[in-house]
C-alpha positions as CSV (number, residue, x, y, z in Angstrom):
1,X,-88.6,-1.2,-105.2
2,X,-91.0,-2.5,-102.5
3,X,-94.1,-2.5,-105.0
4,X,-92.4,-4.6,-107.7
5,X,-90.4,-7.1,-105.0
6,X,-94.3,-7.6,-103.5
7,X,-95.4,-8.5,-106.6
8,X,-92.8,-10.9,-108.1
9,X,-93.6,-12.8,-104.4
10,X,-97.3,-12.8,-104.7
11,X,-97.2,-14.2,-108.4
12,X,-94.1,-16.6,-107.4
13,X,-96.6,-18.3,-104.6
14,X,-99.4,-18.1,-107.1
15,X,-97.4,-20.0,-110.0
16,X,-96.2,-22.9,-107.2
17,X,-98.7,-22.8,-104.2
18,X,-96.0,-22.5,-101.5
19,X,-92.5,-20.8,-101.7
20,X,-89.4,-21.0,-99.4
21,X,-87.9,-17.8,-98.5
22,X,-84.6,-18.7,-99.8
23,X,-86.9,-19.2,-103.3
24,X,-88.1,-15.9,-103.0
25,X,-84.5,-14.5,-102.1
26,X,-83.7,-15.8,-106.0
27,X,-86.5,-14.3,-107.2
28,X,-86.4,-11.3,-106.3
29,X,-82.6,-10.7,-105.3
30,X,-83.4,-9.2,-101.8
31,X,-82.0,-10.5,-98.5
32,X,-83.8,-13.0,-96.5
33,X,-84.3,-10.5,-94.0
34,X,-86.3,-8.4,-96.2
35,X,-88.3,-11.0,-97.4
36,X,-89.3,-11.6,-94.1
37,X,-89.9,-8.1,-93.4
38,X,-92.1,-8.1,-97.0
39,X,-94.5,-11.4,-95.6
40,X,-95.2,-10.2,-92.7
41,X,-96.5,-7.1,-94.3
42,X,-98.4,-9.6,-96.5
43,X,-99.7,-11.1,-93.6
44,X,-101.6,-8.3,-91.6
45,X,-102.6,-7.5,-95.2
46,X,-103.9,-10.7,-95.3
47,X,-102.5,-12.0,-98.9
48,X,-100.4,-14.6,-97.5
49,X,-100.1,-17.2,-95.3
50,X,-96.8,-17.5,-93.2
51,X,-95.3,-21.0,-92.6
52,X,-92.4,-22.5,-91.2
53,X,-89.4,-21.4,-93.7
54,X,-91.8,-19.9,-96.4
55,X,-95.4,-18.6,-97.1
56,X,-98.4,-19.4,-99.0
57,X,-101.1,-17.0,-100.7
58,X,-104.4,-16.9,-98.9
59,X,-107.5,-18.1,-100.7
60,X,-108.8,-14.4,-101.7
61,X,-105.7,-13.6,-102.6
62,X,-105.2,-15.8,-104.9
63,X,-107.9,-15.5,-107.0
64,X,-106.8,-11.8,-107.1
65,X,-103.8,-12.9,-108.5
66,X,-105.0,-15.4,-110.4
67,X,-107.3,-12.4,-112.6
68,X,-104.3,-10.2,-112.5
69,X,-101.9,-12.8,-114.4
70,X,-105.1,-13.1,-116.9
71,X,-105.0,-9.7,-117.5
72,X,-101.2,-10.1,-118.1
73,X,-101.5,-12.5,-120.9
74,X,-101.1,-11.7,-124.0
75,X,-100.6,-8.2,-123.0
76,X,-99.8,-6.7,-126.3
77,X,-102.6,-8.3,-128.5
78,X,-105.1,-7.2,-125.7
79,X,-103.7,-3.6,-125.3
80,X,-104.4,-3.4,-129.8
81,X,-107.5,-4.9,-130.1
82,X,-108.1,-2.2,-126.9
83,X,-107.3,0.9,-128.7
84,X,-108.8,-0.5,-132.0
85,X,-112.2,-0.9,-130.0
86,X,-111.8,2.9,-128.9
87,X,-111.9,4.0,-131.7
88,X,-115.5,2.6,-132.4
89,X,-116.9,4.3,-129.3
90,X,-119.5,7.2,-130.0
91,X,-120.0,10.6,-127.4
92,X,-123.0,10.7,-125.9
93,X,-124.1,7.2,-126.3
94,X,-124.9,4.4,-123.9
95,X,-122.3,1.5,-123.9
96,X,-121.9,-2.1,-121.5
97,X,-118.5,-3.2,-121.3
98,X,-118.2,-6.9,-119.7
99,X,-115.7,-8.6,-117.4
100,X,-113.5,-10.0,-119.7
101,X,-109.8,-8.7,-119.2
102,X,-109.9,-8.0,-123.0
103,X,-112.6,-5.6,-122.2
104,X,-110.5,-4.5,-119.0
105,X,-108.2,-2.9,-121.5
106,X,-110.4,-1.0,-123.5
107,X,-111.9,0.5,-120.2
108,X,-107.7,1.4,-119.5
109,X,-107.7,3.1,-123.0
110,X,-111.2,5.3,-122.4
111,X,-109.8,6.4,-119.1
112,X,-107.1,7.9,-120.6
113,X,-109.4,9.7,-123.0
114,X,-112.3,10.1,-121.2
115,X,-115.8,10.3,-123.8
116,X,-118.7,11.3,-122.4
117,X,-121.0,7.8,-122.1
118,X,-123.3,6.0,-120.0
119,X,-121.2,2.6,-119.5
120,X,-122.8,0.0,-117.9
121,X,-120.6,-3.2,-116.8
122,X,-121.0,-6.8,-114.5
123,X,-116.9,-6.4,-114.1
124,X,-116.0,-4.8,-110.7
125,X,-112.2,-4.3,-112.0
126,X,-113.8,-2.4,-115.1
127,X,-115.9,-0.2,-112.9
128,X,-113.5,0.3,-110.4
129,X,-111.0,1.5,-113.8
130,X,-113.5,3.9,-114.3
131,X,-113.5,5.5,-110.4
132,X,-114.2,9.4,-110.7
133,X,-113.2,9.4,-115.0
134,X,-114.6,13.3,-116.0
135,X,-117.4,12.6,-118.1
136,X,-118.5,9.4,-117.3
137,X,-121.8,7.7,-115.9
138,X,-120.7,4.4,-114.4
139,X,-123.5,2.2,-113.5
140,X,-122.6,-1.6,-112.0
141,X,-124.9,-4.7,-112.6
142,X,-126.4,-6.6,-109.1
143,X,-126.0,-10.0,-108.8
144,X,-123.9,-12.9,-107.6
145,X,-120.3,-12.3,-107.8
146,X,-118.2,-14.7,-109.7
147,X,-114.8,-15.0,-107.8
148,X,-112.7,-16.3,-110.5
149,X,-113.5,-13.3,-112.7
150,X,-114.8,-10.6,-110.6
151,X,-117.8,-10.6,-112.4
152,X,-121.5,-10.3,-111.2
153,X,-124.1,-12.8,-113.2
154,X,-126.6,-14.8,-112.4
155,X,-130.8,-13.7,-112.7
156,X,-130.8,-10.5,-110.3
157,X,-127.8,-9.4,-113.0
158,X,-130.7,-10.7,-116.3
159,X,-133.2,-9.5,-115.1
160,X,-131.9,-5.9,-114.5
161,X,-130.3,-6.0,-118.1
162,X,-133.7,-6.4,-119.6
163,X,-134.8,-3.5,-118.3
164,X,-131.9,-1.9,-120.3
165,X,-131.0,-1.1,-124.2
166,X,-127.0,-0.3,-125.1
167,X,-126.1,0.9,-128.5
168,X,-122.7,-0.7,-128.2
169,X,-121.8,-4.3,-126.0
170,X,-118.3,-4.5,-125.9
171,X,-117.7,-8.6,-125.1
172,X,-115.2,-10.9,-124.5
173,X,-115.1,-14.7,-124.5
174,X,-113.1,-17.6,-123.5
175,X,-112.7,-19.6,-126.8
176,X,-114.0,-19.1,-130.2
177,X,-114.8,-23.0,-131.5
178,X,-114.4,-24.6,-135.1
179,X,-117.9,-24.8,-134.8
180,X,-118.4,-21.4,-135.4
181,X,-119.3,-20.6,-131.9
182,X,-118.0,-18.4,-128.4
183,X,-118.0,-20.5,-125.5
184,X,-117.1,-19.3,-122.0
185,X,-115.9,-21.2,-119.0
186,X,-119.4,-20.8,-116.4
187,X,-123.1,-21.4,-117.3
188,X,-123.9,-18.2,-115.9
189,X,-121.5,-15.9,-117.3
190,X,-123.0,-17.7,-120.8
191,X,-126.4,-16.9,-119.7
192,X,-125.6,-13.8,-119.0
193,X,-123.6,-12.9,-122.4
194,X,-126.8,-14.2,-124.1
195,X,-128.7,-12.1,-122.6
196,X,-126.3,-8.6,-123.2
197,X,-126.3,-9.1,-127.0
198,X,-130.2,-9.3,-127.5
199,X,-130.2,-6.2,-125.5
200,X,-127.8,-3.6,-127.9
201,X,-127.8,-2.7,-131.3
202,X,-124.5,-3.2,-131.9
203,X,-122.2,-6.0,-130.3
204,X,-118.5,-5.9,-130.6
205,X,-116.4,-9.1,-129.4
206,X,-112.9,-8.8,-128.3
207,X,-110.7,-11.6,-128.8
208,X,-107.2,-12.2,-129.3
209,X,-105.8,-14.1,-131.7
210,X,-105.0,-17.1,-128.8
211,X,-108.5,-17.6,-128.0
212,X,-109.3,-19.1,-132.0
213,X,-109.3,-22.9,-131.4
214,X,-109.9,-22.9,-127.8
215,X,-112.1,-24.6,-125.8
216,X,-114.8,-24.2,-122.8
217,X,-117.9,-26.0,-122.0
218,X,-120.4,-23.4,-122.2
219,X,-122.0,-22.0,-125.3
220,X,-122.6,-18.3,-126.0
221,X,-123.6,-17.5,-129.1
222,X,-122.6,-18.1,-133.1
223,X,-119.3,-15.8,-133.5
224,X,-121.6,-14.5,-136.5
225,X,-124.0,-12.6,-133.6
226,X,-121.3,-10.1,-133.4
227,X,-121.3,-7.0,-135.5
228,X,-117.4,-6.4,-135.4
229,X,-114.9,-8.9,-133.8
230,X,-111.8,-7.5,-133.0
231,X,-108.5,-9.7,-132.6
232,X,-104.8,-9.6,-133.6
233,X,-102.7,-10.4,-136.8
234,X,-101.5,-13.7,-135.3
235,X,-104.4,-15.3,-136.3
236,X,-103.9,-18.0,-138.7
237,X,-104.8,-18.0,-142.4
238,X,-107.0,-21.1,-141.3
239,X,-108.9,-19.0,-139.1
240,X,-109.5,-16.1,-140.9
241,X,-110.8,-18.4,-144.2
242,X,-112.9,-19.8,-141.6
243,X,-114.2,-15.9,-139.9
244,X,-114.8,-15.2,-144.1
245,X,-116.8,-18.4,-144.5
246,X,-119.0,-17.5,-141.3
247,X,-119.5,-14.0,-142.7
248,X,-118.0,-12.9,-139.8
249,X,-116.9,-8.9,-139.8
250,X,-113.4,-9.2,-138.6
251,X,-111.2,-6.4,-137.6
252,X,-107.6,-7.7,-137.9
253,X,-105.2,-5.5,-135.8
254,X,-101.4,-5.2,-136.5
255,X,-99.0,-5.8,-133.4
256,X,-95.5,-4.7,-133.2
């Protein structure tokens, strides 16, 4: 199938920078012809980059690629904790939901079952999930756009959030620290964060289980900030002593 062969190339180039076409032949088990016939198509798209026996990914498109394989990890944990933070949403009220791929499948599960909300996000993926869903009021956050994430932060994004009150902040993170604290991977995507949980009533954090123990440089907030956190039942007893000890209001989903 042409969709899935374009794929496996575009996340084979991502994985190792540069492929030969005989590489991608193995990958995908198509002829060398038709992998030629697929990068050229990739190439007036402008994803790839042809070269003398192979290809490489553009730039642009590899960040793409690179938020797409994000989005792909720990599928199953995110796709729980997704449908577990459903279940919290209220008709009628006025939610943000962040940039965090987490988040990204929570926005998958409400589009399925559309409730009528005014959701406010900085994540174009997350807004453009929620393209022409019945019932929804979709508003997107100004600002600088952060590539890596396709986020938008920085102080147009602040200062237009405190013009604003959410009763629910749905928010991811990149690590959750012995220390007790989130920490994210950009200053102003923590800056940001800050500034989304002193403006709702009630802030929910998604994180899988993998994140527990993690690191990144920037600090968020204390975990304990959070009203629920959502993760998944591969969490260690360690860590869920510790969530107890911080008073933290942990939902632990089951996986399959």
């Amino acid at each position: 199938m042409l969709s899935e062969r374009l794929r496996i190339i575009q996340h084979r180039l991502y994985s190792a920078g540069f492929a030969l076409v005989e590489e991608l032949v193995e990958a995908t088990g198509a002829s060398s012809m038709t992998i030629r016939r697929d990068l050229q198509l990739l190439e007036e798209k402008g994803i790839v980059i042809r070269t003398h026996g192979g290809a490489r990914l553009a730039e642009a498109a590899m960040l793409k690629v690179a938020f797409q394989s994000r989005v792909q990890e720990q599928v199953e944990a995110k796709r729980a904790i997704g449908e577990a933070a459903f279940s919290l949403l209220r008709p009628h009220t006025t939610v943000f939901l962040d940039a965090r791929t987490t988040v990204l499948h929570l926005a998958r599960r409400l589009r399925l079952d559309p409730l009528p909300l005014t959701v406010f996000t900085n994540g174009l993926a997350v807004a453009q999930e929620l393209v022409n869903v019945e019932n929804l009021s979709v508003n997107l956050l100004g600002g600088q756009l952060r590539n890596e994430n396709l986020s938008m932060v920085g102080p147009y994004a602040e200062q237009m959030l405190g013009e604003l009150w959410f009763d629910q902040l749905y928010l991811g993170t990149s690590a959750v620290h012995s220390d007790g604290r989130m920490y994210t991977l950009h200053p102003a995507e923590a800056s940001l964060n800050r500034v989304m949980i002193g403006r709702t009533s009630q802030s929910i954090v998604l994180a899988d289980s993998s994140k527990f123990g993690g690191s990144a440089p920037y600090a968020v907030a204390p975990v304990v900030s959070a009203h629920t956190l959502i993760t998944d039942d591969r969490l260690d007893a360690a860590w869920r002593t510790r969530l107890a000890e911080l008073n933290v209001a942990a939902t632990i989903v089951p996986l399959s």
